[in-house]
C-alpha positions as CSV (number, residue, x, y, z in Angstrom):
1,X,5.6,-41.7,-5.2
2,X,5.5,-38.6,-3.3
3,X,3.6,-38.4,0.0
4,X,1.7,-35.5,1.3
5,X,2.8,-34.5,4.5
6,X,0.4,-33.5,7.5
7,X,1.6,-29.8,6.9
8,X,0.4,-29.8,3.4
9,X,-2.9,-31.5,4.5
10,X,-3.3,-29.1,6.7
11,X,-3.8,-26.0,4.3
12,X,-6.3,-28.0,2.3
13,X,-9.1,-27.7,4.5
14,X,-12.2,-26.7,3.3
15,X,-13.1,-23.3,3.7
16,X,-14.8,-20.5,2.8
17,X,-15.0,-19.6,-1.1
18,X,-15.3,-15.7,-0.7
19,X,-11.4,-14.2,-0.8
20,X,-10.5,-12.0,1.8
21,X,-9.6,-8.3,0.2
22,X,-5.8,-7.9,-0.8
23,X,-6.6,-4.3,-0.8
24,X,-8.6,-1.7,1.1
25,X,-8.6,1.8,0.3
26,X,-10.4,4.3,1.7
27,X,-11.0,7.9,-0.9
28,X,-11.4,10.7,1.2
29,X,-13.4,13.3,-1.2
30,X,-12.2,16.8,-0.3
31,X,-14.5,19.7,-1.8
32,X,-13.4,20.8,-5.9
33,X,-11.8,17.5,-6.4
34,X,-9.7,16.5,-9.5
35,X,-11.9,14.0,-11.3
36,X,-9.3,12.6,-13.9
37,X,-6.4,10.9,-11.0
38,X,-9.3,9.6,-9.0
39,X,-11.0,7.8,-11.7
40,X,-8.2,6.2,-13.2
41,X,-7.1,5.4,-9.6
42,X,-10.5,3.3,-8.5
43,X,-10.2,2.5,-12.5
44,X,-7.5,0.4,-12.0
45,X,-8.8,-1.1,-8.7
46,X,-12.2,-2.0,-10.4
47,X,-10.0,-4.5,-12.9
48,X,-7.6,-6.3,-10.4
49,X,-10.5,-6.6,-7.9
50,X,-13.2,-8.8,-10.4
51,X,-13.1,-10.8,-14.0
52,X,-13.8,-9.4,-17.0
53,X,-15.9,-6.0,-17.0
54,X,-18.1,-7.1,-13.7
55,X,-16.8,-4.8,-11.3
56,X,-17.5,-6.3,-8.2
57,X,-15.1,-5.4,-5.0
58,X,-14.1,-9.1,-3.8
59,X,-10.1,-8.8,-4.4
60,X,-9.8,-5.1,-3.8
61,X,-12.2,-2.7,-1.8
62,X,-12.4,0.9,-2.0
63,X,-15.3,3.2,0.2
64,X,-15.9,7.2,-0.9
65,X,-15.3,9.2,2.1
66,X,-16.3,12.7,3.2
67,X,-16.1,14.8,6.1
68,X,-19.7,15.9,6.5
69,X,-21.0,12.8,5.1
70,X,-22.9,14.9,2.1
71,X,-22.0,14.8,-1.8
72,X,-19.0,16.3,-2.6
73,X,-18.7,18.6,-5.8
74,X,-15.5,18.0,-8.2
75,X,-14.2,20.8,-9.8
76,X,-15.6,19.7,-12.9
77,X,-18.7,19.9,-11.5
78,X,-19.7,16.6,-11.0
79,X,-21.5,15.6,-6.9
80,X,-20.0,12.1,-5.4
81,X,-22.7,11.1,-3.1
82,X,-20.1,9.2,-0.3
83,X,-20.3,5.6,1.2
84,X,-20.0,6.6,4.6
85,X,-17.9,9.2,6.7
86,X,-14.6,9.1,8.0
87,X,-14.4,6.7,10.6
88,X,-11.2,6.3,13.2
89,X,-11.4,2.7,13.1
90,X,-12.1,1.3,10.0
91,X,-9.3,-0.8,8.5
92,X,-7.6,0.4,5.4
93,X,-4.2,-0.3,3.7
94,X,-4.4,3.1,2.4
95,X,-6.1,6.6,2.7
96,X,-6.2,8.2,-0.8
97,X,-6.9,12.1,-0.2
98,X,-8.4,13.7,-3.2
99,X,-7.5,17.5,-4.1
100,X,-7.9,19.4,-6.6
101,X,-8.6,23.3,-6.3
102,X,-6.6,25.5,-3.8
103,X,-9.7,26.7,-2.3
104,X,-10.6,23.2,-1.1
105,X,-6.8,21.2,-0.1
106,X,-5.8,24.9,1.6
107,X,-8.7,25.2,4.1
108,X,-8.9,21.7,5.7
109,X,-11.3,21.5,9.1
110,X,-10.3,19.9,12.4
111,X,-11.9,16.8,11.6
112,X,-10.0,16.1,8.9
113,X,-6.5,16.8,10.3
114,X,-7.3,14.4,12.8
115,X,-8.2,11.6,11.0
116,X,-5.0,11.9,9.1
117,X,-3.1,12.2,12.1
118,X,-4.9,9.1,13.4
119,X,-4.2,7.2,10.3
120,X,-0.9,8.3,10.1
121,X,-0.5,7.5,13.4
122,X,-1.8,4.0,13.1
123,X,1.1,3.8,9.7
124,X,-1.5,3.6,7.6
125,X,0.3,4.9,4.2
126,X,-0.8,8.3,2.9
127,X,-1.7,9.0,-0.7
128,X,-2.2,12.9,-1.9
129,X,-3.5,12.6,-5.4
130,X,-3.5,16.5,-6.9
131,X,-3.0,19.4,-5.1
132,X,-3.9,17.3,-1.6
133,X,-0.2,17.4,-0.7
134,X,-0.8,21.2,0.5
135,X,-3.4,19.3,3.2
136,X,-0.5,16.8,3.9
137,X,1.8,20.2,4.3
138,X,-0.8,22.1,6.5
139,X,-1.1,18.4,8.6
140,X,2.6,19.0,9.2
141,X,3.5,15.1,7.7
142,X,5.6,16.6,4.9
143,X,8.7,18.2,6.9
144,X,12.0,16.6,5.2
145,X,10.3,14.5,2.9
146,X,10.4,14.2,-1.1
147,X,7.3,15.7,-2.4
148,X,6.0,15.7,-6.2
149,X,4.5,19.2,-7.0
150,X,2.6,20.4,-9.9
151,X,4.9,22.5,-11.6
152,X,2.3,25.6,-11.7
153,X,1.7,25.6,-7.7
154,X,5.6,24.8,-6.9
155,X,6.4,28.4,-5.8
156,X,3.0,28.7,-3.3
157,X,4.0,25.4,-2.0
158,X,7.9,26.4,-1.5
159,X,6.7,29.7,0.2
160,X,4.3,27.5,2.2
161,X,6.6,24.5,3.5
162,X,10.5,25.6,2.9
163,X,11.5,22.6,4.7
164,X,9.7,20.0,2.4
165,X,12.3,18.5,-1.0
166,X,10.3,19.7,-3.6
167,X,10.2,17.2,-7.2
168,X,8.6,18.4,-10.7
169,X,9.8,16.1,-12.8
170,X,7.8,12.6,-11.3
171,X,4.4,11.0,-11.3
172,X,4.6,10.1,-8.3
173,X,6.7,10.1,-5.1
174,X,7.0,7.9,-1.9
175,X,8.4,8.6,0.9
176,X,7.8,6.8,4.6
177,X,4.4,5.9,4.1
178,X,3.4,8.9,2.1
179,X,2.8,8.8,-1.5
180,X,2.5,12.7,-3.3
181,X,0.8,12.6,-6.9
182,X,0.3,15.6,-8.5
183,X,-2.2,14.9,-11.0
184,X,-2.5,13.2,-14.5
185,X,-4.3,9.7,-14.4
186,X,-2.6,7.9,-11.4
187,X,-2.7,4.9,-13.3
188,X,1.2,4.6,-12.5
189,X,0.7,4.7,-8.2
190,X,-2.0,2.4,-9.3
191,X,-0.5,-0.1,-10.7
192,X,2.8,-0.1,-8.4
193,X,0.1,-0.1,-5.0
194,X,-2.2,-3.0,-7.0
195,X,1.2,-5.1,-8.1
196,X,2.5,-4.6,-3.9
197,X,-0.6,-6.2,-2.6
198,X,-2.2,-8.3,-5.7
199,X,0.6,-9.1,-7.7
200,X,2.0,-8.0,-11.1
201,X,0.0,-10.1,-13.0
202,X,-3.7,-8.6,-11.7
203,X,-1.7,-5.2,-12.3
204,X,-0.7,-5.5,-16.0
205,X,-4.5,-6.8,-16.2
206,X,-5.5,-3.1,-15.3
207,X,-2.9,-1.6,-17.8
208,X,-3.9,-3.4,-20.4
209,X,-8.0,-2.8,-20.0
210,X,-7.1,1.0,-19.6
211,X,-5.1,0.8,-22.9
212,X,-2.4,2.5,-20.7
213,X,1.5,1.9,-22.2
214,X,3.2,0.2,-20.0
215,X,6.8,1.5,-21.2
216,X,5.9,4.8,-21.1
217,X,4.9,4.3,-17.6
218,X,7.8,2.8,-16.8
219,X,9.7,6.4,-18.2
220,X,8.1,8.5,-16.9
221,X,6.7,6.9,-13.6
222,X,8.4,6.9,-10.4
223,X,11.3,4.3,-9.7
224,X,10.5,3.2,-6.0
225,X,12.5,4.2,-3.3
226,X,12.9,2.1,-0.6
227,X,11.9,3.9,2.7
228,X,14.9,5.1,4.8
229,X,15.2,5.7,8.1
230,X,16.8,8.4,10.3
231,X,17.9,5.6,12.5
232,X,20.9,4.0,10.7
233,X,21.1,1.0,12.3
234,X,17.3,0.3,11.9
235,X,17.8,0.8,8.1
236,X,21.3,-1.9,8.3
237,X,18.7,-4.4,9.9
238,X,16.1,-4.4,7.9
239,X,18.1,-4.1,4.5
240,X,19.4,-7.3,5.7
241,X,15.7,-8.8,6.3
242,X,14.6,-7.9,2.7
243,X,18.1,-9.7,1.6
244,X,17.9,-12.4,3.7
245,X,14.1,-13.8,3.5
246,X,15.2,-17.5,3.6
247,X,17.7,-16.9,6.6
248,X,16.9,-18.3,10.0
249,X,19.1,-15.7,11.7
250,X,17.7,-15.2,15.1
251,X,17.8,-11.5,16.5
252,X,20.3,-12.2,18.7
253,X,22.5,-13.2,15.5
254,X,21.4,-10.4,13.6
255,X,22.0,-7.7,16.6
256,X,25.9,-9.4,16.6
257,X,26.2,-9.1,12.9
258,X,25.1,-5.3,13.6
259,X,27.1,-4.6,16.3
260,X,24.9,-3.4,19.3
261,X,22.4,-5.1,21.8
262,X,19.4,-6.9,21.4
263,X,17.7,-4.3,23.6
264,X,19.6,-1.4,21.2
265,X,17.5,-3.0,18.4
266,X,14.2,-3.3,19.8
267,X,14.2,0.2,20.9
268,X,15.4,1.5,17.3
269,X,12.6,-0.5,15.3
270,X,9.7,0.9,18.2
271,X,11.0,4.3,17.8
272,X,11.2,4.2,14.0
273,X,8.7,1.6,13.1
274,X,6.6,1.4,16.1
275,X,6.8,-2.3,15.8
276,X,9.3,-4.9,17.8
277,X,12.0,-6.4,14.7
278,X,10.5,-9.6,14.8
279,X,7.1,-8.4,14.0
280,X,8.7,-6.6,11.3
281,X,10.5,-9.1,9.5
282,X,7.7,-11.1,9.3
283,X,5.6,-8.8,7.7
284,X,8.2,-8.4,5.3
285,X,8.5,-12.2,4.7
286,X,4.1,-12.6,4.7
287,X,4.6,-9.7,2.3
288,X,7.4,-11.4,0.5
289,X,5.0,-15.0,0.3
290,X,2.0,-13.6,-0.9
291,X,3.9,-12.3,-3.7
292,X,5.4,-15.8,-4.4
293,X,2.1,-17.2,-4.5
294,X,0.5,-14.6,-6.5
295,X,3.2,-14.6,-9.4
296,X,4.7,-18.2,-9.2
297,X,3.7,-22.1,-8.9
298,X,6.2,-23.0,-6.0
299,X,4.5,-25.2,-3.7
300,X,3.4,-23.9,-0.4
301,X,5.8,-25.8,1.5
302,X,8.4,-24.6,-1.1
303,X,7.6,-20.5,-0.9
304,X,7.4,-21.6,3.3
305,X,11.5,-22.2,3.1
306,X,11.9,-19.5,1.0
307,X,10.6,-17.1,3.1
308,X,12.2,-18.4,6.4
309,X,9.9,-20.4,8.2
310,X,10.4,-23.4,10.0
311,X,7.8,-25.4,8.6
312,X,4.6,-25.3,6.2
313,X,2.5,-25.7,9.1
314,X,3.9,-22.3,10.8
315,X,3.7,-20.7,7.6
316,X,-0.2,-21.5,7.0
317,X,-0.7,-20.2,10.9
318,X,1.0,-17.2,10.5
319,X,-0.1,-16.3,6.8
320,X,-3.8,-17.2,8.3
321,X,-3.6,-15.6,11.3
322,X,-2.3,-11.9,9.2
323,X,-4.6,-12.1,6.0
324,X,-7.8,-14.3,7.2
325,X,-6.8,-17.3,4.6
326,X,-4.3,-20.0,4.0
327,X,-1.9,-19.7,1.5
328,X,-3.8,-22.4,-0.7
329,X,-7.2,-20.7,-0.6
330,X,-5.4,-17.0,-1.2
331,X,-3.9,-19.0,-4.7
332,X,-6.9,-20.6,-5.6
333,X,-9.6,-17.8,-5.7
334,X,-7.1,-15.5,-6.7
335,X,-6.2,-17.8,-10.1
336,X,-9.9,-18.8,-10.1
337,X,-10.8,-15.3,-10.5
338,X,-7.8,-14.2,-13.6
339,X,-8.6,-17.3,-15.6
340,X,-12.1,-16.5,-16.2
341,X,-10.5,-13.0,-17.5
């Protein structure tokens, strides 16, 4: 008979029924919105984060955003009355900016170029649904990168920001922490942000509510591209980290394996990253586990191994100490909540 050991004890404990959030997203209203990418954006949030039809934000939060902290009109002409204004230290996992009309994404205010600076600053990741990517342009945060355009604004926003690869033909684009959408129902970024965070199974339940065809999303939607770095040997290093979850290569093996310093290495990933490597590669194996326990029935101690740590009982510290749960409580509520579905 199998014994339960002290580590597995451990993340039984009783605690607190509510789940913390696996998603926080903050939708930053700018004036003459596009209605139709916003709604099926929070749409699709509004089924992973409850059961059924209830609609209440316990796995996924989202707030409405405006500058001035007054209604903002859509160009449709509907008024969103906001949740509260922007604020430099609230904690998201993403800022959604919502466009629409030229007159509103192309005149921006001070305020909120800095709070996309500031979040952009703190690598928050950056999502322009509509015509918002001509704010991200104005911002300066779309030099050299991959940008999806509407294909009726593409020569205003060539003439605007020459240095910025334009795409036509995609739903959706990522690149370093900034996601371009340029309009239709989102419901694509939605369900590849909600299947990241929540797991594919809470983002197939969105699809499926929304009657949305999941092969024709994935035609037409965006294949995601890894983020690359300028630095090359940052990019070696952590290619090997999403490869090598299970390894317990320290840094000074992996610097070896690489070719430079230890030092060399912790200067790339502060430079590029702005966080040390082993901070890094731990997010990436937290990131790694959650999705393990979200889509699978491996034991705790089991997805622990798997994602290189030493022990269950480091594993429940660390996964506790980044998400505000244990592994077991995280699987429970979360399977709690899509079997009463």
């Amino acid at each position: 008979m199998k014994t339960q050991s002290r580590f597995e004890l451990s993340d039984d404990a009783p605690e607190q029924a509510t789940p913390k959030p696996d998603l926080r997203v903050a939708f930053v209203l700018i004036d003459q919105f596009t209605l139709t990418p916003v709604a099926g954006f929070v749409d699709s949030l509004r089924f992973a984060a409850d059961r059924s039809f209830d609609s209440r934000q316990i796995l996924c939060q989202w707030d409405w955003l405006s500058v001035s902290g007054e209604p903002v009109t859509a160009s449709c002409g509907l008024p969103i009355a906001p949740t509260r204004r922007l604020d430099l230290d609230a904690h998201y996992d993403y800022v959604v900016l919502a466009g629409g009309l030229l007159s509103g994404v192309l005149n921006p205010g001070p305020e909120l170029l800095a709070y996309i600076h500031h979040m952009h600053a703190r690598n928050v990741p950056i999502i322009a649904l509509c015509a918002s990517y001509f704010t991200l342009g104005i911002a300066g945060l779309l030099k050299g990168r991959r940008c999806a355009v509407h294909f009726t604004v593409r020569n205003e926003f060539a003439a605007m920001f020459p240095d910025t690869h334009i795409v036509v033909d995609k739903s959706y684009i990522e690149d370093e922490g900034i996601f371009t959408c340029p309009g239709g129902t989102a419901f694509e970024l939605a369900a590849e942000i909600i299947s990241r965070h929540c797991g594919k199974r809470r983002a197939q339940k969105g699809l499926e509510y929304l009657l949305v065809d999941d092969e024709e999303i994935q035609r037409n939607g965006e294949i995601t591209v890894p983020h690359v770095y300028q630095d090359p040997l940052v990019q070696r290093a952590i290619d090997y980290m999403k490869m090598s979850f299970d390894s317990h290569c320290t840094l000074k093996q992996l610097a070896a394996s690489l070719g430079c310093s230890e030092r060399q290495l912790h200067r790339g990933f502060m430079l590029n990253t702005h966080q040390p490597p082993a901070q890094y590669w731990r997010k990436l194996r937290l990131q790694h586990a959650r999705k393990l326990l979200s889509d699978t029935s491996l034991h705790v101690t089991q997805i622990a191994y798997a994602t290189g740590f030493s022990d269950a009982s480091h594993f429940i510290q660390q996964f506790r100490k980044a998400y505000g749960e244990t592994p077991h409580l995280f699987r429970k509520l979360r399977h709690q909540t899509e079997r009463l579905v």
